[in-house]
C-alpha positions as CSV (number, residue, x, y, z in Angstrom):
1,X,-24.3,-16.1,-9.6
2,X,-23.8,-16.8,-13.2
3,X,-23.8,-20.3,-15.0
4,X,-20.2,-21.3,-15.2
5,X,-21.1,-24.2,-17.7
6,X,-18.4,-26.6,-17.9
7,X,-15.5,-24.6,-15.9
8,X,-14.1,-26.7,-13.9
9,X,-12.8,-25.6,-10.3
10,X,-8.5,-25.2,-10.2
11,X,-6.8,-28.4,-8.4
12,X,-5.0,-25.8,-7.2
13,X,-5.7,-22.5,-5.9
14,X,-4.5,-19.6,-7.9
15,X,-3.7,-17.0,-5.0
16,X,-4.4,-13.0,-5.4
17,X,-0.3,-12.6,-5.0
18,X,1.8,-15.5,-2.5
19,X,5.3,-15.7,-2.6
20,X,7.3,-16.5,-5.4
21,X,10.7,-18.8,-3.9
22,X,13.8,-19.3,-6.2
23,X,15.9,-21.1,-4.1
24,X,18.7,-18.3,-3.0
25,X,16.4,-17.5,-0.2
26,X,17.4,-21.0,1.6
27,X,21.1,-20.5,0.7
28,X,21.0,-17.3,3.1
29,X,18.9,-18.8,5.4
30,X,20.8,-21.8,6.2
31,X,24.1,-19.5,6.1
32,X,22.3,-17.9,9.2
33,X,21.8,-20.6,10.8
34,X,25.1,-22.4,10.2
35,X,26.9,-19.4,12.0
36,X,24.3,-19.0,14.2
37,X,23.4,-15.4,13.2
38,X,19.6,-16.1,14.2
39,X,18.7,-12.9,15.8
40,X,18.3,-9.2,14.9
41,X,21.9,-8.9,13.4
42,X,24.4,-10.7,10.6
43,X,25.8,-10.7,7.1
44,X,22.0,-10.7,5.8
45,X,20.5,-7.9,7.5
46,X,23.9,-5.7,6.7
47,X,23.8,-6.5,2.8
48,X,20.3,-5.9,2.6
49,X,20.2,-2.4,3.6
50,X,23.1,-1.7,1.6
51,X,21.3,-3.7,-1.8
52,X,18.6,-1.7,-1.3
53,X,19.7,1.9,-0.4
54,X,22.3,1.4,-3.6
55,X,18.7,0.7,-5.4
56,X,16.5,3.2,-4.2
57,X,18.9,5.6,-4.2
58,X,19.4,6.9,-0.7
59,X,22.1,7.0,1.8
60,X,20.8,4.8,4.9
61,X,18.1,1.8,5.1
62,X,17.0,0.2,8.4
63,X,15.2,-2.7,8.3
64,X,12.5,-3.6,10.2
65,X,10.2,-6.3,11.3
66,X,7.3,-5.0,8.7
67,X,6.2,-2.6,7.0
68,X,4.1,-1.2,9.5
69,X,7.1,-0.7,12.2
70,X,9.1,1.8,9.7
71,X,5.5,3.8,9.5
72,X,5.6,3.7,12.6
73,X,8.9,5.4,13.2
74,X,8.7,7.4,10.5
75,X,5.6,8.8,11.9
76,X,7.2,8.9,15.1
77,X,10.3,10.8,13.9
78,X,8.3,13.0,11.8
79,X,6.4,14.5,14.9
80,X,9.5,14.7,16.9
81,X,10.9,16.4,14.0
82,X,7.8,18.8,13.9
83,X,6.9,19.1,17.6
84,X,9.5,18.0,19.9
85,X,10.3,15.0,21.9
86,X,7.2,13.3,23.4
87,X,7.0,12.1,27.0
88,X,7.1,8.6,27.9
89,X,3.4,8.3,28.2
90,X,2.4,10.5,25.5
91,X,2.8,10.3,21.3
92,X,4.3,12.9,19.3
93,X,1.8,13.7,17.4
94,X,-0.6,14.4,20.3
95,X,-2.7,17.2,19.6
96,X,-2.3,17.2,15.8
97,X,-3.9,16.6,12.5
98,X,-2.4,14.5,9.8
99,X,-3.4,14.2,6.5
100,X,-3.4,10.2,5.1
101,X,-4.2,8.7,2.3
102,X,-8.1,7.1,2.2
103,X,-7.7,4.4,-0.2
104,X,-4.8,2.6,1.3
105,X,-4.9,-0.8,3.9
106,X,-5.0,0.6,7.2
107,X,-1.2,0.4,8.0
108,X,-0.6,3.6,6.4
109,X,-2.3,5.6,8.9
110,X,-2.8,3.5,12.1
111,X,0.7,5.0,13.4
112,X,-1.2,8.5,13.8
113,X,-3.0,6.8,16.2
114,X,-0.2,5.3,17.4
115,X,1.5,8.6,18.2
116,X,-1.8,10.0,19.6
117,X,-2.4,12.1,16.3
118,X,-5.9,12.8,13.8
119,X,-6.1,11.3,10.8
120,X,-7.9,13.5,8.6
121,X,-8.6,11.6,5.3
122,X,-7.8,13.2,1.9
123,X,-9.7,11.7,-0.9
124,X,-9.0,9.6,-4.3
125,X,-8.2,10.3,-7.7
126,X,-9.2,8.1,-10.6
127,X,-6.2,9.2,-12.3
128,X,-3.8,7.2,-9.7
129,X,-6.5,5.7,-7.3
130,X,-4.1,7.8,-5.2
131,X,-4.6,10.7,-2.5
132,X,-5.3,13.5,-5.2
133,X,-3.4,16.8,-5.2
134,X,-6.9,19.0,-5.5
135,X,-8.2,17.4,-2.1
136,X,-5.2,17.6,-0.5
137,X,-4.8,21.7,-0.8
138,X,-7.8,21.6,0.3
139,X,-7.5,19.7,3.4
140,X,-4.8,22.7,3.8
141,X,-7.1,25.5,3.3
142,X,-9.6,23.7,5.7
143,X,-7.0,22.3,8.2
144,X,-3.9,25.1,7.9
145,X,-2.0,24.2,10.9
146,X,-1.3,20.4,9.8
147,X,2.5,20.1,9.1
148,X,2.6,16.5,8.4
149,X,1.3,14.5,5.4
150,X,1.0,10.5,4.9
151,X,0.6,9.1,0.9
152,X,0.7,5.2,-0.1
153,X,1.3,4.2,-3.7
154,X,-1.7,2.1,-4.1
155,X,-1.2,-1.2,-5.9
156,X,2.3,-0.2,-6.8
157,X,1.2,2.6,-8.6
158,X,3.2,5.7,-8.2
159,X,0.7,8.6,-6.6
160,X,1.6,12.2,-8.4
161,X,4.5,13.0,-6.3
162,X,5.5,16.0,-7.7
163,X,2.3,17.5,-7.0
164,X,2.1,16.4,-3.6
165,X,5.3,17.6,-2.8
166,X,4.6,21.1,-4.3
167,X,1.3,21.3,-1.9
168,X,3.9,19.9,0.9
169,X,6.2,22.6,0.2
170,X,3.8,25.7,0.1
171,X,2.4,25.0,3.1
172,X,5.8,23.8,5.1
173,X,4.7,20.5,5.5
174,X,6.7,17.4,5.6
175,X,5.5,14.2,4.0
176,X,6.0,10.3,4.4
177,X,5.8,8.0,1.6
178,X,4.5,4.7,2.4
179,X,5.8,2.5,-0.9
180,X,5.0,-0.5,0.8
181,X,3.4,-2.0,-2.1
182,X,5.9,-0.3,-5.1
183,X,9.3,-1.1,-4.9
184,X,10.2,-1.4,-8.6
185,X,8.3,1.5,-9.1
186,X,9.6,4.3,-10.8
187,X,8.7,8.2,-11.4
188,X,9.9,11.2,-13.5
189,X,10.5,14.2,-10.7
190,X,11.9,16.8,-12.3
191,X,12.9,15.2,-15.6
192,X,14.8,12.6,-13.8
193,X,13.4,8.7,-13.5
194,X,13.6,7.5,-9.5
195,X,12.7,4.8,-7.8
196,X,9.5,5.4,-5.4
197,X,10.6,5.0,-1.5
198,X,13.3,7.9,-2.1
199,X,10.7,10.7,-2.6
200,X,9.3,11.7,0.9
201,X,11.2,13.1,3.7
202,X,10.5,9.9,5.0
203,X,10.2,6.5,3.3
204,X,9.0,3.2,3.7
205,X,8.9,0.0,2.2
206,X,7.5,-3.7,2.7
207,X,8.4,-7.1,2.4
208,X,5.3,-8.9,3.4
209,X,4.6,-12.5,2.0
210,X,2.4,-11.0,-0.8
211,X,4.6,-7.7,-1.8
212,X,6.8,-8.0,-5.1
213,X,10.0,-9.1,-3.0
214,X,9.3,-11.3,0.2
215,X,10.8,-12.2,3.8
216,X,7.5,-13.8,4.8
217,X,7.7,-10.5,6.7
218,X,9.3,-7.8,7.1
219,X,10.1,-3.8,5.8
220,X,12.4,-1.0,5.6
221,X,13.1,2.5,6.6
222,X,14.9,4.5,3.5
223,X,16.4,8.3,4.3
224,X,19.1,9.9,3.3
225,X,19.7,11.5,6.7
226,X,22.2,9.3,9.2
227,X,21.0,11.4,12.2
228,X,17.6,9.8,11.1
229,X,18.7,6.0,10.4
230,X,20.5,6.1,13.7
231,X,17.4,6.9,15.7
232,X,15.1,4.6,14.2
233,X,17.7,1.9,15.0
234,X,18.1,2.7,18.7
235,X,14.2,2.7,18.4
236,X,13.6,-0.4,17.3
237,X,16.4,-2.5,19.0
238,X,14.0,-0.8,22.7
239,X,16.3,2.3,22.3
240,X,18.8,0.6,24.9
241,X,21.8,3.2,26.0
242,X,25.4,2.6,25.5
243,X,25.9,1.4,29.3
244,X,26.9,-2.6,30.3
245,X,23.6,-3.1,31.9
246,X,20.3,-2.1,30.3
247,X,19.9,1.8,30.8
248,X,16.6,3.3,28.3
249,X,16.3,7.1,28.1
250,X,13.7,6.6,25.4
251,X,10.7,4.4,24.3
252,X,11.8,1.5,22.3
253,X,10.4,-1.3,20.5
254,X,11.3,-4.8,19.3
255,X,11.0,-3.5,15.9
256,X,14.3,-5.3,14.5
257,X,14.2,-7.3,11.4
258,X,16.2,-10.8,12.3
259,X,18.7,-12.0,10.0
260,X,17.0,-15.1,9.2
261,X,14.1,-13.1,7.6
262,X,16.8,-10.7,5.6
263,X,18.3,-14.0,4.1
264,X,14.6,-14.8,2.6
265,X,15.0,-11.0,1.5
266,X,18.6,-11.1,0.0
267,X,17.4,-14.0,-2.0
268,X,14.3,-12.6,-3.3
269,X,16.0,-9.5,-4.1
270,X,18.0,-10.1,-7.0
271,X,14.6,-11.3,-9.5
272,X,12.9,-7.6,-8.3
273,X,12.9,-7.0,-12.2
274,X,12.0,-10.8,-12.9
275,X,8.7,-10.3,-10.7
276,X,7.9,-7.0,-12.5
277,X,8.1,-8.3,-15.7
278,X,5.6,-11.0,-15.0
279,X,3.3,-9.0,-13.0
280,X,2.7,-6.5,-16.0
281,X,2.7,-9.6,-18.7
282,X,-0.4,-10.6,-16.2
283,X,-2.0,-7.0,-15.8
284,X,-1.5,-6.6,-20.2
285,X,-3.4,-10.2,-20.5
286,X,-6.2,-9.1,-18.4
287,X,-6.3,-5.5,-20.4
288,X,-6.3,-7.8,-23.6
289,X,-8.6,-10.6,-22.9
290,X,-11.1,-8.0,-21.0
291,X,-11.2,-5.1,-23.9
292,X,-14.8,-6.2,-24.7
293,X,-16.4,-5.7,-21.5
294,X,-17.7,-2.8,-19.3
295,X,-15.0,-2.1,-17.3
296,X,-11.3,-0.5,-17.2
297,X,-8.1,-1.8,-14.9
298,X,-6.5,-0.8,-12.6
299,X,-4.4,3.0,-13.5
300,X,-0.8,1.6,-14.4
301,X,2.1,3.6,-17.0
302,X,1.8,6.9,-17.8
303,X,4.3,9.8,-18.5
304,X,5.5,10.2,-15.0
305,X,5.2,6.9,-13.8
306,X,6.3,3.1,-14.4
307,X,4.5,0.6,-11.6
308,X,5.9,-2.3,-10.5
309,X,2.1,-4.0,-11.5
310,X,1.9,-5.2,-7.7
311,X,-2.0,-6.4,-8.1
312,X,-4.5,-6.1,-11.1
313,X,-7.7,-4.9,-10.2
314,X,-10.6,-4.0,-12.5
315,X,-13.6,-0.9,-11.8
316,X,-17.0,-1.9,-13.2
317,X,-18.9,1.5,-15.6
318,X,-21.3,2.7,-13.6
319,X,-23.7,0.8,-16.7
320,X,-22.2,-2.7,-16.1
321,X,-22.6,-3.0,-12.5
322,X,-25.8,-4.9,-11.4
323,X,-27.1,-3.9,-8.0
324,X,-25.5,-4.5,-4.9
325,X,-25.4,-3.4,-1.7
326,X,-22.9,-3.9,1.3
327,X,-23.6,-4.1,5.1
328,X,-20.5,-3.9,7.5
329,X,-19.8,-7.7,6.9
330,X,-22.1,-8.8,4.4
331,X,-23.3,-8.2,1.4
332,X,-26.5,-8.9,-1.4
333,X,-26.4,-8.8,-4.9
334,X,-28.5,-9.4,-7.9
335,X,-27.2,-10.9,-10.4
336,X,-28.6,-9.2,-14.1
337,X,-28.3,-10.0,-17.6
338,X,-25.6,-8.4,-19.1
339,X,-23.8,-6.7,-16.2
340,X,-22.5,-8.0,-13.3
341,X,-20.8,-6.6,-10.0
342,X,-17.7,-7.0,-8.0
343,X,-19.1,-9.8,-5.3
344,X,-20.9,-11.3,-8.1
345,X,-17.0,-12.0,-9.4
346,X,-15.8,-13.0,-6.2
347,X,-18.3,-15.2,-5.8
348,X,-17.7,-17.0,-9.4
349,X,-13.4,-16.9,-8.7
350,X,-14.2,-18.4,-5.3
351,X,-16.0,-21.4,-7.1
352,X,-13.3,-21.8,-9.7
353,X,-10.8,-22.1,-6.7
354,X,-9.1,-18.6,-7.2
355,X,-8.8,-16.2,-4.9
356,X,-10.6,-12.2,-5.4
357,X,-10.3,-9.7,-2.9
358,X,-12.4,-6.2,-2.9
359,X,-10.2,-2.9,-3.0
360,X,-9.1,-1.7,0.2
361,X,-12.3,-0.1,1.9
362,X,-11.4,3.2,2.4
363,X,-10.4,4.4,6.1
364,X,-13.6,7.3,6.2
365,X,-15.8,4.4,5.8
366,X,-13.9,2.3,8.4
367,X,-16.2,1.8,11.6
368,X,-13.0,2.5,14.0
369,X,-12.6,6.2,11.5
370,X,-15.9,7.2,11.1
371,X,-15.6,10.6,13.0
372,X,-12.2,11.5,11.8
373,X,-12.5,14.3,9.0
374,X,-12.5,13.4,5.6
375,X,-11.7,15.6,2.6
376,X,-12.4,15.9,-1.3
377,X,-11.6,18.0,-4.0
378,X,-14.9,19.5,-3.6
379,X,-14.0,20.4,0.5
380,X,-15.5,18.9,3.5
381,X,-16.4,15.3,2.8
382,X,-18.9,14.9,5.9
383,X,-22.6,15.6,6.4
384,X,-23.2,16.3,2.6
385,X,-26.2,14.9,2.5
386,X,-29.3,17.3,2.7
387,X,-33.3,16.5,2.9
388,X,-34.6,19.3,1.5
389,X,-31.8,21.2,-0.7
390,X,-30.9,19.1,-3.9
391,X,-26.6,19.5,-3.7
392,X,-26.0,17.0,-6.6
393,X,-24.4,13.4,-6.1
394,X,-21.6,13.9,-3.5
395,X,-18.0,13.7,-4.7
396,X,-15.9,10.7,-2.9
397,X,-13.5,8.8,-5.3
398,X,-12.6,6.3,-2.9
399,X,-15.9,5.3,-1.8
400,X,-17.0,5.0,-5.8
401,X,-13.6,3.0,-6.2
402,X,-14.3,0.3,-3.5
403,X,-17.9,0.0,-4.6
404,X,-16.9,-0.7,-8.2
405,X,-13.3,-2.6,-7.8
406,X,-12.3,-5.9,-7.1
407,X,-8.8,-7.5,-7.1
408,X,-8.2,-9.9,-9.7
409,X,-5.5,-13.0,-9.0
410,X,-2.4,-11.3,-9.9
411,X,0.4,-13.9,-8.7
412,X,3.6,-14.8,-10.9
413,X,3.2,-18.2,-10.4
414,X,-0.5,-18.2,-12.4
415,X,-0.3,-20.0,-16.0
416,X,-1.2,-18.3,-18.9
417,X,-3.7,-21.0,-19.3
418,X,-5.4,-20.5,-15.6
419,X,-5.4,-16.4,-16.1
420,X,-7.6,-17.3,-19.4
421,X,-10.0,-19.2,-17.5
422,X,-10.1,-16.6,-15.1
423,X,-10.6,-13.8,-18.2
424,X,-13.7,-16.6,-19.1
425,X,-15.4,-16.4,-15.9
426,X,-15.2,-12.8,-15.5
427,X,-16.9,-12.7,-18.8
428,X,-19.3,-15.1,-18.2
429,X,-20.5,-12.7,-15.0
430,X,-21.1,-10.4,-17.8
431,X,-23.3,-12.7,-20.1
């Protein structure tokens, strides 16, 4: 690790993005509790779908307990949708291939295996450190039965949509947008700006403690179909029938989101474009005080595509990364003159007291997905490798990405002062 000279370690910790409280939150939550609306329905829950379905810009929201439940029943609806009603023992999606996202946190596509389905993992672009439009048609000239397709807007970064959905269309599939990490996020479809979590057939959001807007937990299903909003809430409330006693024709979950944790949401809501605006003031102070050194952030604004500058991150040049190489938990480094290397970082933030994280590692690479099939623009992204015929470096964006990336503290709360000690250290790892 690099000399750090005479930086001293923060008092306290600047986090890679906690929760940012204004004081509402409390108001809604005590106005639960006073009327003792403390359980999966109330005042909060109701105005928060309707908030955010007016913002979005869709009919119907549901929310949820997290994130992960509404991609869960939107992967659940979508194979119903697709394949008919699955028996009680049995997922919808048994029997079928899905094409997910790579580079995303494992939430995204867990619920394939939750419905019994295949993952099959369509590869990165730098453009968007999204799933990339090339690799995906290919995955469909490989894989042409697959009718459903799962894309996450990585780091609040909006993925190329229209593209996606143009691929989607030709070949009949249906598509669920997981914009967990990108409400605030905007994109131009068809000459018209939308928010992101309106543009699937399916949509999702999250309101995890370290998304944009918080409820410690929690997440939302978006859809402009009733039939749809009405299923996932018989779902998620253990799909009880209209009967005096408890009478279940379905599977159900306890999926619900209470009203205590929609009160911390209703709160929050209202400074969506507060949070924005100080999470791009962050990402254009890291752009300015890094210019000098051998790297590039993060993908953020472009024509089609405002983010909501959820997280900065920053990927090393191939000629400033010092060598390193990672096991399945560990990792070794050496540390160079003139370059340095994503752990390297880490290492130097964790001694300062702020808090790094590496990019998400990308699901072909996960030890519980190393079978599933995984595909690049180039084709099939397994057994490349070849002893005795030469084929070139193998294409795989992700895997380049996570190898070269690191997350950089990105939370509203950080000073202007503390981010330029940060913006020191990372160039000391350089020196």
């Amino acid at each position: 690790m690099k000399d750090l000279g005479n930086i001293k370690p923060f008092e306290k910790r600047v986090w890679l993005a906690s929760p940012t409280m204004h004081g509402e939150e409390l108001q809604y939550m005590k106005e639960a509790y006073d009327t003792n609306w403390m359980s999966t329905v109330g005042a909060n829950i109701n105005a928060v779908e309707e908030e955010i379905a007016a913002f979005v810009g869709v009919k119907y929201a549901v929310a949820l307990a997290s994130g992960t439940s509404a991609l869960h029943l939107a992967t659940k609806l979508a194979g119903e949708a697709l394949y008919g009603p699955a028996r009680p023992n049995e997922g919808t999606l048994q029997g079928h291939k899905v094409f997910a996202s790579d580079l995303t946190f494992d939430a995204t596509v867990n619920p394939i295996a939750y419905e019994d389905g295949e993952a099959v993992f369509i590869d990165t672009e730098y453009d968007t450190w999204n799933m990339d439009p090339v690799a995906l048609e290919k995955a469909f000239e490989l894989y042409p039965d697959v009718r459903l397709v799962v894309a996450a807007h990585l780091f609040g970064t909006p993925a190329k949509m229209d593209e996606l959905l143009a691929v989607c269309k030709k070949h009949n599939a249906l598509l669920i947008e997981d914009a967990a990490e990108s409400l605030g996020a905007k994109y131009k479809l068809n000459g018209k700006w939308v928010e992101t979590g309106c543009l699937g057939d399916y949509n999702c959001i999250s309101f995890n403690g370290n998304k944009i807007i918080t409820g410690s937990s929690g997440g939302m299903f978006l859809t402009d179909s009733k039939d749809d909003a009405d299923k996932v809430r018989k779902w998620s409330t253990q799909s009880r029938e209209n009967a005096i006693w408890y009478q279940h024709e379905e599977i159900g979950y306890n999926y619900r989101m209470s009203n205590v944790i929609a009160g911390v949401v209703r709160g929050q809501f209202p400074h969506l474009e507060e949070h924005i605006a100080q999470k791009k003031a962050i990402y254009e102070r890291y752009q300015e005080g890094l210019k000098d050194l051998p790297l590039i952030l993060n993908p953020a604004e472009r024509e089609d595509a405002i983010p909501n500058y959820w997280l900065t991150g920053i990927l090393i040049n191939e000629d400033g990364m010092s060598p390193m190489v990672r096991g399945e938990q560990d990792f070794l480094y050496t540390s160079t003159p003139g370059k340095s290397n994503p752990h390297e970082i880490f290492a130097m933030m964790q001694a300062i007291n702020a808090e790094g994280r590496p990019v998400w590692k990308p699901m072909h690479m996960q030890p519980i997905y190393r079978m599933n099939k995984f595909v690049t623009a180039a084709g099939n992204g397994r057994g490349q490798s070849n002893a005795y015929i030469d084929r070139g470096a193998a294409t795989d964006v992700g895997a380049d990405i996570f190898r070269r990336s690191l997350c950089l503290p990105s939370d509203n709360k950080m000073t202007p002062a503390e981010q330029d000690v940060i913006i020191e250290v990372i160039k000391r790892a350089f020196a």
